[in-house]
C-alpha positions in Angstrom: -4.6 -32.7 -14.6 -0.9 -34.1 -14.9 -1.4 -34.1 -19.3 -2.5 -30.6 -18.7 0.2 -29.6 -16.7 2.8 -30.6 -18.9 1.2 -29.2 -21.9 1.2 -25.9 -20.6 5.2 -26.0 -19.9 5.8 -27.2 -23.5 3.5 -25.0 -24.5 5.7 -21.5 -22.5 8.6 -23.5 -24.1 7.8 -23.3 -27.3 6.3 -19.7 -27.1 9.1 -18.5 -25.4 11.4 -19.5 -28.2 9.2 -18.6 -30.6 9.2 -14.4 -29.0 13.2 -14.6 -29.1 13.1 -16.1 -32.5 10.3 -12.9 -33.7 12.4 -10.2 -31.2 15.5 -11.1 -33.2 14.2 -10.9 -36.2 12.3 -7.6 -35.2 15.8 -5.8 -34.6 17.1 -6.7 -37.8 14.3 -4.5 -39.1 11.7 -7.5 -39.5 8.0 -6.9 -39.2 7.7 -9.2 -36.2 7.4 -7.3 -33.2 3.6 -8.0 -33.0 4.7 -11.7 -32.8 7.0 -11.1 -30.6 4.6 -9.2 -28.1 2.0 -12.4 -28.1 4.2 -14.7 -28.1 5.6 -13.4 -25.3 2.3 -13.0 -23.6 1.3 -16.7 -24.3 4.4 -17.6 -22.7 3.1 -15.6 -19.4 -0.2 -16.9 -19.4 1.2 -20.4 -19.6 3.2 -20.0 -16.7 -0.1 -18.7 -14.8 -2.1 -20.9 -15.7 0.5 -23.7 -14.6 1.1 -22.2 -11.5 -3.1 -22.1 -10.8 -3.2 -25.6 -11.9 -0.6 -26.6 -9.6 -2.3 -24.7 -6.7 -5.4 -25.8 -7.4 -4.2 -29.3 -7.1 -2.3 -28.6 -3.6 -5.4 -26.8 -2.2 -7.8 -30.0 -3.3 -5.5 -32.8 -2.3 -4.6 -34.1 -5.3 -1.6 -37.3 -4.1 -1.7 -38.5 -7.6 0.6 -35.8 -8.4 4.0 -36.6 -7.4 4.9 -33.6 -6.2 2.0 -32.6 -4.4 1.9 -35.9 -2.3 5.6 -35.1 -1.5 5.1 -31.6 -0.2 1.3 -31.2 0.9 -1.1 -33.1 3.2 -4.6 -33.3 4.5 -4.0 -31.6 7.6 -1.9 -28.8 6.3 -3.4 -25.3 6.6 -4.6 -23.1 3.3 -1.7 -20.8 3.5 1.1 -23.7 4.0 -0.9 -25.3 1.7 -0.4 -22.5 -1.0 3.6 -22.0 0.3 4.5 -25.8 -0.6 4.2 -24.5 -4.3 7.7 -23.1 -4.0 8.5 -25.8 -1.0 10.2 -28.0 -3.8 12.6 -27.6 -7.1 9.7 -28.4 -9.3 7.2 -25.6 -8.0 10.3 -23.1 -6.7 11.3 -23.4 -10.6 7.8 -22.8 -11.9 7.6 -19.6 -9.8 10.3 -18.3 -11.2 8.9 -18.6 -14.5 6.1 -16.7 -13.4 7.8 -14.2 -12.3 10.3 -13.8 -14.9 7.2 -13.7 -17.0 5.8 -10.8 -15.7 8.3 -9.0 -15.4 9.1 -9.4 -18.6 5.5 -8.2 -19.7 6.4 -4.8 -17.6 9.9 -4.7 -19.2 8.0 -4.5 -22.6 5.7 -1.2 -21.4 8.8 0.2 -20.3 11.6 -0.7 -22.6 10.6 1.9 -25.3 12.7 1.9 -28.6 15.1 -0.4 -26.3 12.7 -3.1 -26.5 13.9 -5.0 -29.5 17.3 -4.6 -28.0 17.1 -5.8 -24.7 14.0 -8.5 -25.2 16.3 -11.3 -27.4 18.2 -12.3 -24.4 15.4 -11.9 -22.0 13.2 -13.7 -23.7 16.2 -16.6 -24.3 16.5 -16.4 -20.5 12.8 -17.0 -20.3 13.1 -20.3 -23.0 15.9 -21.9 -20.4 13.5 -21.5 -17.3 10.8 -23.3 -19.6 13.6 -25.6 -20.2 14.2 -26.6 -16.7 10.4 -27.0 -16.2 10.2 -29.5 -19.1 13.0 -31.4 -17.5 12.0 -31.1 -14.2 8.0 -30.7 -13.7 6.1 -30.7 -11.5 3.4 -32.7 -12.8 4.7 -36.0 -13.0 2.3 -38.7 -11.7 3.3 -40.8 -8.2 4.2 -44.2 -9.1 1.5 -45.0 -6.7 -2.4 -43.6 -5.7 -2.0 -42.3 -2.1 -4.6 -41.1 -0.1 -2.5 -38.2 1.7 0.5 -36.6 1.4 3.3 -36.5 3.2 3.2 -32.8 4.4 5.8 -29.7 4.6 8.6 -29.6 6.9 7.2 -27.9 9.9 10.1 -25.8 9.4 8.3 -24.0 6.8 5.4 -23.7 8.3 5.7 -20.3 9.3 4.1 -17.7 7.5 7.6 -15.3 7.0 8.9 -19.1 5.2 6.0 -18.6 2.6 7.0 -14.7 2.0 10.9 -15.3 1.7 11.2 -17.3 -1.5 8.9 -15.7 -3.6 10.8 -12.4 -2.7 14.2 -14.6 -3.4 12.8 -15.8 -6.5 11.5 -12.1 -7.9 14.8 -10.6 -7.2 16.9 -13.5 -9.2 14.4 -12.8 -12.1 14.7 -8.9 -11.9 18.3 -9.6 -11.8 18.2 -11.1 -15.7 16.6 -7.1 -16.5 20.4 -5.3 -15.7 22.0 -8.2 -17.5 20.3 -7.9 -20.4 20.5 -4.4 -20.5 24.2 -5.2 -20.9 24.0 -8.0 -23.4 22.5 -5.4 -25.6 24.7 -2.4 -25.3 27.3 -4.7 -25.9 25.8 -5.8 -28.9 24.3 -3.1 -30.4 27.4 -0.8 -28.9 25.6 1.9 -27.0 27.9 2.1 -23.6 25.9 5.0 -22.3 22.2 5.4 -22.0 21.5 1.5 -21.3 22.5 2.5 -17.5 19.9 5.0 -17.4 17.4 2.3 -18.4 18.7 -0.5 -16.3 19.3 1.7 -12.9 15.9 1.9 -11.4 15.2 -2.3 -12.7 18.9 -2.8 -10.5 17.6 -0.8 -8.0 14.2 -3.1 -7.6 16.2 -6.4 -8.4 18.6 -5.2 -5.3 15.4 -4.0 -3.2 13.6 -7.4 -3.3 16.8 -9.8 -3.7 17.4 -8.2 -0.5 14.0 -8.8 1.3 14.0 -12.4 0.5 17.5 -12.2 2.3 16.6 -10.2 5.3 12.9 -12.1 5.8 14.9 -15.5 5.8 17.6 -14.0 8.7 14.8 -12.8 10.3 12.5 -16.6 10.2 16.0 -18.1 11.3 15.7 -16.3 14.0 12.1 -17.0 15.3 12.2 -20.6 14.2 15.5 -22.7 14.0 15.8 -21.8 18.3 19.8 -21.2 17.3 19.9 -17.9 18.6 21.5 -16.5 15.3 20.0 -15.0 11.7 23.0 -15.7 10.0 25.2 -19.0 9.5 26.9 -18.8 6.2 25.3 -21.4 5.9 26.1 -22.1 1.3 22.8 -21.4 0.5 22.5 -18.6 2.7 25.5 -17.3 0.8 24.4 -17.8 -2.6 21.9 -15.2 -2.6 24.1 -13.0 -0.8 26.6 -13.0 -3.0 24.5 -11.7 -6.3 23.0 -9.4 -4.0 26.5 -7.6 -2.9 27.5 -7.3 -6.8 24.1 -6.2 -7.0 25.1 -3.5 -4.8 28.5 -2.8 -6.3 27.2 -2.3 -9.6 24.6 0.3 -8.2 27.4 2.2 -7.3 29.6 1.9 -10.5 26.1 3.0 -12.4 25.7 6.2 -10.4 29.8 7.0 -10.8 28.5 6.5 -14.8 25.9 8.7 -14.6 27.8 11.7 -12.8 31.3 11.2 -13.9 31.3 9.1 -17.1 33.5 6.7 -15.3 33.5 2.6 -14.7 31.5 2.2 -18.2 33.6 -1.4 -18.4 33.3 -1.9 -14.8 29.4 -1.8 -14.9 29.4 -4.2 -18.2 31.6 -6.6 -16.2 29.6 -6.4 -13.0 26.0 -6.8 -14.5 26.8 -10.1 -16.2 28.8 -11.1 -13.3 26.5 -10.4 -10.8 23.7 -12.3 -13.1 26.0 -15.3 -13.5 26.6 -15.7 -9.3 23.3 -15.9 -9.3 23.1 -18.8 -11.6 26.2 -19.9 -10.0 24.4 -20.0 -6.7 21.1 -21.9 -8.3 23.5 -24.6 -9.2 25.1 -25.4 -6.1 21.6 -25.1 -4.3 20.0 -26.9 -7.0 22.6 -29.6 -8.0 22.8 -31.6 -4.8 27.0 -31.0 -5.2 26.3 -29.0 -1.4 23.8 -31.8 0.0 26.6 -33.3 2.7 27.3 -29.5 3.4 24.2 -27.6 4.3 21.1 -28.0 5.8 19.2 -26.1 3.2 20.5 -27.8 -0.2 18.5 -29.6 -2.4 19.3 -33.3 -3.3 20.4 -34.3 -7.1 17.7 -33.2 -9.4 19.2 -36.3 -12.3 21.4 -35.6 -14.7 19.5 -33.4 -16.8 19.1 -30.8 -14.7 22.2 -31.0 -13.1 23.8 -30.4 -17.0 20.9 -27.3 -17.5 22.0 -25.7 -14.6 25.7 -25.9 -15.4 25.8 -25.3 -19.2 23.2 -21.8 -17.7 26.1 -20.9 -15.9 28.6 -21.5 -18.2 26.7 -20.1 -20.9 25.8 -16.5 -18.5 29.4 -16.0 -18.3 30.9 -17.2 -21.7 28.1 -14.8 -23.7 28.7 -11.5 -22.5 32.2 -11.6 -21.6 33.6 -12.9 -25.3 30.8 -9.9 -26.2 33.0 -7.7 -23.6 36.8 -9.0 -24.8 35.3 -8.4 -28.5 34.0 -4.4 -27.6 36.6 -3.7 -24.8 38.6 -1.2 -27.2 36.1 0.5 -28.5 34.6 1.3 -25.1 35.2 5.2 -24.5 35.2 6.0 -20.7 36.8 8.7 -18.2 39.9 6.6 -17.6 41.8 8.8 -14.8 40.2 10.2 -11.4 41.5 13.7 -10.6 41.5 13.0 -7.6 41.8 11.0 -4.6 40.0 13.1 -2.4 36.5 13.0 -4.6 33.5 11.2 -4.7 33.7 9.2 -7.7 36.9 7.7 -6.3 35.0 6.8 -2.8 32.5 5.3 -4.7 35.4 3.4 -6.8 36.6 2.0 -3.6 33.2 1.1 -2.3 32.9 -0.7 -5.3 36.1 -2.7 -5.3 35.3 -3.4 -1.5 32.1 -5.1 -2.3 33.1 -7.3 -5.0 36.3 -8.3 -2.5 33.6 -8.8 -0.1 31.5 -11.4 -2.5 34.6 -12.8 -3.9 36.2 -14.0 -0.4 32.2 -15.5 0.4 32.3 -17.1 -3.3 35.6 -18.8 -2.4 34.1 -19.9 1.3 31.4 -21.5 -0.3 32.8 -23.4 -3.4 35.1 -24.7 -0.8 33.3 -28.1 -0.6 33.8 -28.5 -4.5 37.4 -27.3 -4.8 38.4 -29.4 -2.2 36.5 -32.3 -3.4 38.4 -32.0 -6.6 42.0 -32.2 -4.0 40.2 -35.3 -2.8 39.4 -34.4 0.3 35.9 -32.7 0.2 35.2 -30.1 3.1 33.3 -26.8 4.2 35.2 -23.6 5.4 33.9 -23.0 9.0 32.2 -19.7 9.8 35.1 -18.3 11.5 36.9 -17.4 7.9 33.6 -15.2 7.2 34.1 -13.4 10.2 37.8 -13.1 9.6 37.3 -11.9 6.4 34.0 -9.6 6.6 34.8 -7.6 9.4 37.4 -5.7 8.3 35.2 -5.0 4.8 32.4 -3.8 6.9 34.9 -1.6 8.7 36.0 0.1 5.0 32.2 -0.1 3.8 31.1 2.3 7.3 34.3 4.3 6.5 33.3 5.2 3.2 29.2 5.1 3.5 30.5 8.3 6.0 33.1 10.1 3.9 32.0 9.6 0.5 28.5 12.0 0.6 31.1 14.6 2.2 33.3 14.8 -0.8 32.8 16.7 -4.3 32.5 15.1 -7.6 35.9 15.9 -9.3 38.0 17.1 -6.7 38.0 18.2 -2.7 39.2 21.1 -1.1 41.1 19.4 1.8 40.7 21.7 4.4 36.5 21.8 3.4 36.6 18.0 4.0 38.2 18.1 7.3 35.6 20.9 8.8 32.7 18.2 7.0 34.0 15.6 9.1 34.3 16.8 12.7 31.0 16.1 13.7 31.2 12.7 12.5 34.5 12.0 13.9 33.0 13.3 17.6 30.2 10.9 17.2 32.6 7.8 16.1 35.1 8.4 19.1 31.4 8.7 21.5 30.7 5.4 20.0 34.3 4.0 20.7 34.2 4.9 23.9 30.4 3.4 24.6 31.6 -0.2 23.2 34.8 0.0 25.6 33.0 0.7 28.5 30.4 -2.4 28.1 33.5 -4.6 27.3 33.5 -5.0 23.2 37.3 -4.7 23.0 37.1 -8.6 24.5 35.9 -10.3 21.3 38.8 -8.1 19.1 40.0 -5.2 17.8 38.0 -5.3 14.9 34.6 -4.9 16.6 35.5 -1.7 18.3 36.7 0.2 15.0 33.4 -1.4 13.5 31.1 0.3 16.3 33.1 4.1 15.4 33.1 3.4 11.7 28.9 2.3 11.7 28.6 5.5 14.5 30.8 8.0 11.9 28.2 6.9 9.1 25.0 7.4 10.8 26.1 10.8 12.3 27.0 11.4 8.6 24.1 9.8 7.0 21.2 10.4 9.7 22.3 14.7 9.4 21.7 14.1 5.8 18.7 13.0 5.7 17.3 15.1 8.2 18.7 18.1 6.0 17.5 16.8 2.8 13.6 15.5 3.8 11.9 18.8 4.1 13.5 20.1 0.6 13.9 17.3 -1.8 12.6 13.6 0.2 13.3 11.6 -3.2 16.8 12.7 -3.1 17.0 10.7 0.1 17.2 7.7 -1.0 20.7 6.5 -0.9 21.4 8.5 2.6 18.0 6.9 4.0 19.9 3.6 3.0 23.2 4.3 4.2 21.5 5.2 7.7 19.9 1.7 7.9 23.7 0.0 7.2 25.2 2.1 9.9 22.2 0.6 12.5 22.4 -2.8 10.8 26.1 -3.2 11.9 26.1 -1.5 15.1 22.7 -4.2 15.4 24.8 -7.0 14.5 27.9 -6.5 16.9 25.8 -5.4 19.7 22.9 -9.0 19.2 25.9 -11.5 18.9 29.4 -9.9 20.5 27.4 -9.0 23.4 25.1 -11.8 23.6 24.5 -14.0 26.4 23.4 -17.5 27.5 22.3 -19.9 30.1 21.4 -23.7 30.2 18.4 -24.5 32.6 17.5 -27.9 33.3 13.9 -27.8 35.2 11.6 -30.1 36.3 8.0 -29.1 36.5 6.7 -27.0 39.0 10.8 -25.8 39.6 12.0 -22.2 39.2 15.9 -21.1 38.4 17.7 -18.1 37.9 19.3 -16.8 34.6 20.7 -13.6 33.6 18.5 -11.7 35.8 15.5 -13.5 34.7 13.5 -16.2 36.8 12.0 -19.1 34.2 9.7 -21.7 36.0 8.1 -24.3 34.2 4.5 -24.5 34.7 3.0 -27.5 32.6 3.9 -29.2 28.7 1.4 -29.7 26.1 2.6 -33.2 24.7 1.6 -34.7 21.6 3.8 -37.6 19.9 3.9 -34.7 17.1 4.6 -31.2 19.1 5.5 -30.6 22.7 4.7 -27.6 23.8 6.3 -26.0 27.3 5.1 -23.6 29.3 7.4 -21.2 31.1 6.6 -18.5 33.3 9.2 -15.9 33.6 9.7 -13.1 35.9 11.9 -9.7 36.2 10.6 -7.6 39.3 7.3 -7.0 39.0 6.9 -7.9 34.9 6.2 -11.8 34.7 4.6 -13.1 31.3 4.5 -16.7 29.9 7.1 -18.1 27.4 5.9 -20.8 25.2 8.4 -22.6 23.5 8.2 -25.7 21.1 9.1 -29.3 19.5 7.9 -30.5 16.4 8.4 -33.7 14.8 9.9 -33.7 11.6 8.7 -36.6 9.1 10.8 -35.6 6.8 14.2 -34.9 8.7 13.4 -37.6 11.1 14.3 -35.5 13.9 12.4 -32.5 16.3 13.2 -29.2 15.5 13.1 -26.9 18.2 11.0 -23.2 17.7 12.2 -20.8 20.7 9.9 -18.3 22.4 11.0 -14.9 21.8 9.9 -11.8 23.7 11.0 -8.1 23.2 11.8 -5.4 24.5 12.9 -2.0 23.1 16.4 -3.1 24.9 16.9 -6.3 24.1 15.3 -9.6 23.3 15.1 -12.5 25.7 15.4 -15.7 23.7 14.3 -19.2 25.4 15.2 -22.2 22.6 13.8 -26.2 24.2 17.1 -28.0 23.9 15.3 -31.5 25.6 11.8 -32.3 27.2 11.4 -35.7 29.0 7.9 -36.4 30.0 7.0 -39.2 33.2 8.1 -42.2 30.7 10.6 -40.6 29.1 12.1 -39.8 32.5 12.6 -43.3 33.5 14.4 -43.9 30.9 18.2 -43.7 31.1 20.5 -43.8 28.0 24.2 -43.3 27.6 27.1 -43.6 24.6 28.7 -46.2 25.6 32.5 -48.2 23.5 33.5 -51.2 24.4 34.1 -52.2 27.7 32.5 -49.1 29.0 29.5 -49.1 31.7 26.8 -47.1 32.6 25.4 -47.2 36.2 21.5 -46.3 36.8 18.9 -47.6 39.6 21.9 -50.3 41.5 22.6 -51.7 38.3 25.5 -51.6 35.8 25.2 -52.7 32.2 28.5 -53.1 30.4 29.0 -52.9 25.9 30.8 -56.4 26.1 30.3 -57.0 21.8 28.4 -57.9 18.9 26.5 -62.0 18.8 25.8 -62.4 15.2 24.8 -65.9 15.5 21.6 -66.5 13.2 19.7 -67.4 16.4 19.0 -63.2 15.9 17.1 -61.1 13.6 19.7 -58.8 13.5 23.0 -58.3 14.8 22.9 -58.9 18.7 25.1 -57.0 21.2 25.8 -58.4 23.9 25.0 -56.6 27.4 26.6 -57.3 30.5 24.4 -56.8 33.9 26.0 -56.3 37.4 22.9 -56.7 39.8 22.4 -55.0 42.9 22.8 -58.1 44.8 26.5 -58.2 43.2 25.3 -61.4 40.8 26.1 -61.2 37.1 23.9 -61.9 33.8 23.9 -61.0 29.9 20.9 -59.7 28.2 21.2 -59.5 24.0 18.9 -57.4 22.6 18.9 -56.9 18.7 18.9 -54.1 16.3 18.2 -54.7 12.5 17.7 -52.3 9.7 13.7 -51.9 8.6 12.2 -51.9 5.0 12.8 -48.3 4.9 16.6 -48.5 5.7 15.7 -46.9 9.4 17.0 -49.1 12.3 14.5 -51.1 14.0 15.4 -51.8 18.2 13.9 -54.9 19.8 14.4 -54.7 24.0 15.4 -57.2 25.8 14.3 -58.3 29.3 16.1 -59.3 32.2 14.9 -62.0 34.0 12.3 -61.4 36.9 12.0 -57.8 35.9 10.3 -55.1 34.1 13.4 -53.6 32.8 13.7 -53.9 29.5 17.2 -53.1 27.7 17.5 -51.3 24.1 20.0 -50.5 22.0 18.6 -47.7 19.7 21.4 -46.7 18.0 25.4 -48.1 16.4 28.7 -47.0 15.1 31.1 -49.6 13.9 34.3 -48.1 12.2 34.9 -50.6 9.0 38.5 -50.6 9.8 38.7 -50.3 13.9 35.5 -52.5 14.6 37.1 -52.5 18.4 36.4 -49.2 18.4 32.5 -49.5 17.7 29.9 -47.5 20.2 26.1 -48.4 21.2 23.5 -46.1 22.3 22.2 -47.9 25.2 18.2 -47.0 26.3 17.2 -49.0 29.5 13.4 -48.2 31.1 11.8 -50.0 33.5 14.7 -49.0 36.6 13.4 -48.1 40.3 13.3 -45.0 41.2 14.7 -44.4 44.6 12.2 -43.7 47.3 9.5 -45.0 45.0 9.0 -41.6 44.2 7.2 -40.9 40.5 9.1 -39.5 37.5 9.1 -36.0 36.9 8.6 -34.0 33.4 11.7 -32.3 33.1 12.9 -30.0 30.5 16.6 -28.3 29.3 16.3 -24.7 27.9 18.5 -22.2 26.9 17.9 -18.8 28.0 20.3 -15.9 26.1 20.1 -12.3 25.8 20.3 -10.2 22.1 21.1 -6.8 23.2 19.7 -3.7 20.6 18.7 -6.5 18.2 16.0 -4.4 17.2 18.2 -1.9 16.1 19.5 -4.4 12.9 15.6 -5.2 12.0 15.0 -1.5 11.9 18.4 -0.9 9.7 17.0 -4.1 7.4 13.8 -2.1 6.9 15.5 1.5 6.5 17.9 -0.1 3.8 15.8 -1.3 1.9 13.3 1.6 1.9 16.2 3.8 1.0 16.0 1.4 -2.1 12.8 2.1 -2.6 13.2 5.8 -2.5 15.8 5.9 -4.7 14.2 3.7 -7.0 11.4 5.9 -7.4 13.6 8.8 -8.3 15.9 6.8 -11.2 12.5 5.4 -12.6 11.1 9.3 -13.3 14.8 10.1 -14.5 14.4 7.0 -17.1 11.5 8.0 -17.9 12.2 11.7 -18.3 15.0 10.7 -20.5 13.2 8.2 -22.8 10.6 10.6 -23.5 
């Protein structure tokens, strides 16, 4: 299976170069088209039958394969099984293939007499995925037979986690379509009809770059128990950033298509948009973001980590000395006529997003530009807050002016009788988000709710006028709608948000934001912990079910909260800490030097470190006040095991059952005074000889209108959709 494998990524390799080697000939006039079209077809096929090999090896178990005993398991069900083909960089890299592949095959049907123009560089593009597949694949034998695997983080066991990356994935490869597009009216100087041709493949690349982006806020939210769908976290940000200039060059392409205008704006913008994607693989992908975010992959070796820079060196360098060499021959509409017009709102909106992009692109190289000062660190999520709200403040603004304005120029006093009704609906909306106390987070957040309230009155009146006459021509208003309920979504689920910590023991009932949470009974396993929780508001009461899963591979539990709507607001319950009967006799504490903790009549004291050889490991030494006032010193150990994780051994004082850990250390190289124990003691009376109890610690919040930014999500993107369908019969009609 493994010789196979790789054979079948040589073999896309090869074929790939071979169909940009016969498609350049082929637009030099060559007979070679034909060879082109298979070669280019062999190259799919190999990437499908790779990916069917691999998933037939995941399905069946097969641990000889390196990377399916690294990301599957016996136990794992069919569809996680099937999802830990993209779980890794080996099978997420091999998906792209296929997908770049196919689309590629669709490109072809639909290129026309453009095909021989805008297939060199996609099928080049195609040759550098094989590339990384050849240097990274995902068919290299374990250097040992194992029997199972060692399973997928049960963070991505969740079936939205196995429909986000292949959506990711399909938008970065429909993203190469618009940038190729530009390669080759650079090349072959045609400035003009390439947009018509590359609009409705931007408008899919945007559509699906954006699902992947939207599923993962939304799977953040049902399964990391933070409360939030957004963290700018790197990787988070490096799909949204492509995505934005995805945006911004829709924009320029329809100001193109009307006006004539931003012809060396949308050149610029399709290349750059294709290179922050590439930009984004490699800090993902590289392991240069692995001490800064939870989601990046480790190093993939140096040769990879030189594939993935020399492709994003190599995205920008090409078309832009193209660009520098073609830049005065480039005729476009160089002046606006006016400021009050349409092509210059969509100018601004424009400018606004790629300001938007750039200030996130900055934010998240932070950890490599300061590393290169020496001191590498992370921006904190407080500068994209800063420096996003007032852009989505402009981007309402203009989503609600710019429909009401004329293509050329705007009679003023026109404009002003367009805009009352929006401008009534904005100061309603200001005047709602000072009432339920906005105005306390900042200033910001109130001209956001007027701004996102004047584009939906503007939008929303739009497409109500538009559907019953001409519902294709819908598209971008349908979209702009869904922006307008996204933000007002997003300011009303997290400025007006709000939580309670509960600690409970079973059987107990608390108050919490006009809730009442009791917890009812666990589920424990040493691999989930399940908690029950009933919860009650009048006369509605229903269960909440919280859980914990143990995390092989982080070494940790990761915490999935229960979530139940309403049309008003979601209540959110996230497990912060469950202690079952054992687990509750058990007392632990931080402790320095010198410091005590005080549990059951006795006090244990951090006095220092024996590392005398009498130990297997380095000894700390434990002070013990009894309760009869009498003093005593207990050493237990801790020693690092074979697989670098630290290994406690208890000790026992004398006459006792309690037994004293330390299961954790900190010892500062150059302040070794200054070095801190985590101290575990079990085994301590309980006072009135009364049981344990389970106990648990939850957090109970409130998202207010959340619902309102999934429904924007879904509107946005179906305006997409719409809009997409109407460019692609416009191609078309143009073509023909």
């Amino acid at each position: 299976m493994a010789g196979f494998g790789v054979a079948l990524l040589w073999g896309g390799l090869v074929t790939a170069l071979v169909a940009f080697g016969a498609y350049v000939a082929a637009s030099r006039g060559q007979p070679t088209r034909a060879l082109a079209r298979a070669a280019f077809a062999l190259t799919s096929a190999t990437a499908l039958a790779a990916c069917i090999l691999l998933l037939a090896g995941l399905v069946q178990g097969r641990y000889d394969i390196r990377y399916i005993a690294e990301y599957s398991s016996r136990d794992l069900p069919l569809l996680y099984r099937v999802s830990a083909l993209w779980a890794g960089q080996e099978g997420s890299f091999l998906l792209w293939a296929l997908l770049s592949a196919l689309l590629g095959l669709l490109l072809i049907h639909y290129s026309g007499d453009w095909e021989t123009r805008v297939m060199p560089p996609y099928a080049a593009m195609q040759a550098y995925l094989g590339l990384l597949l050849v240097a990274k694949s995902p068919f290299l034998l374990s250097p040992e037979r194992l029997s199972d695997g060692r399973g997928l983080n049960p963070l991505l066991q969740d079936p939205w986690m196995a429909i986000h990356p292949p959506m990711v994935f399909l938008g970065y490869a429909a993203l190469a379509i618009p940038f190729a597009f530009a390669l080759a009216a650079l090349a072959w100087r045609d400035y003009d009809s390439w947009v018509a041709r590359a609009l409705p493949w931007t408008l899919f690349a945007w559509v699906t770059l954006g699902a992947g982006i939207f599923i993962g806020g939304y799977w953040a939210y049902r399964v990391l128990g933070w409360g939030g769908y957004w963290g700018w976290d790197p990787v988070e940000n490096a799909s949204l950033v492509p995505w934005l200039l995805a945006t911004a060059l829709l924009h320029g392409m329809l100001v193109q298509r009307a006006r004539g205008g931003l012809k060396h704006a949308n050149l610029v913008l399709a290349s750059v948009a294709f290179a922050a994607m590439g930009y984004g693989t490699f800090l993902t992908r590289s392991g240069v973001l692995s001490n800064f975010s939870v989601h990046s992959f480790v190093s993939p070796g140096s040769a990879v980590y030189g594939l993935l820079l020399m492709g994003v060196f190599l995205s920008l360098l090409v078309p832009l000395s193209l660009y520098a060499m073609r830049a005065g021959e480039i005729q476009a509409k160089g002046t606006v006529e006016s400021t009050l017009s349409r092509e210059f709102a969509f100018f601004l909106a424009v400018l606004v997003f790629c300001v938007s992009a750039g200030m996130i692109a900055l934010g998240t190289s932070a950890p490599i530009l300061t590393t290169i000062l020496g001191r590498p660190t992370s921006v904190q999520p407080h500068f994209y807050n800063l420096t996003q709200f007032p852009v989505a403040v402009l981007l309402a603004l203009l989503v609600g002016i710019a429909p009401l304005l004329e293509w050329g120029a705007s009679r003023p006093e026109r404009v002003a009788r367009r805009l009352r009704p929006g401008i009534a609906v904005a100061l309603a909306g200001m005047a709602g988000a000072l009432a339920v106390g906005v105005h306390r987070f900042n200033a910001w957040t109130i001209l956001l709710v007027a701004a996102a309230a004047f584009a939906l009155a503007v939008a929303g009146r739009l497409v109500l006028r538009g559907l019953p006459r001409r519902p294709v021509h819908t598209g971008g208003h349908l979209a702009h709608v869904g922006l307008a309920l996204m933000l007002l979504g997003i300011v009303s689920s997290s400025i007006c948000s709000r939580g309670e910590k509960l600690s409970l023991r079973r059987g107990e009932a608390a108050e919490a934001l006009g809730y009442r949470v009791a917890f009812t009974r666990a589920d424990s396993s040493p691999h989930q912990k399940t908690l029950h929780l009933t919860v009650t508001r009048g006369e509605t009461a229903f269960t909440a079910s919280p859980t914990m899963r143990f995390s092989p591979q982080m070494g940790s539990w990761v915490h999935a909260p229960a979530v139940h709507r309403s049309w008003r607001q979601d209540l959110y319950i996230s497990p912060l800490d469950y202690q079952d009967r054992e687990e509750a006799a058990t007392q632990r504490a931080d402790l320095g030097r010198g410091e005590t903790m005080e549990a059951g009549g006795y006090a244990f004291t951090f006095g220092g470190f024996d590392m005398s050889e009498e130990h297997a490991g380095a000894g700390i030494l434990i002070g013990v006040r009894l309760p009869s006032g009498k003093r005593t010193q207990v050493t237990p150990t801790l020693r690092l095991g074979e697989d670098g994780a630290l290994v406690p051994t208890p000790a026992v004082l004398p006459g006792t059952e309690i037994a004293v850990a330390v299961t954790d250390l900190s010892v500062p190289m150059e302040r070794p005074k200054e070095s801190r124990v985590t101290l575990s003691v079990t085994g301590l009376p309980v006072e009135g000889n009364a049981p344990p109890e389970e106990s648990v610690v939850v957090e109970v919040s409130v998202k207010p209108l959340i619902n309102l930014l999934w429904l924007g999500s879904v509107l946005l993107l179906a305006g997409g959709v719409v809009a997409s369908v109407r460019r692609a019969e416009e191609a078309r009609r143009e073509g023909s």
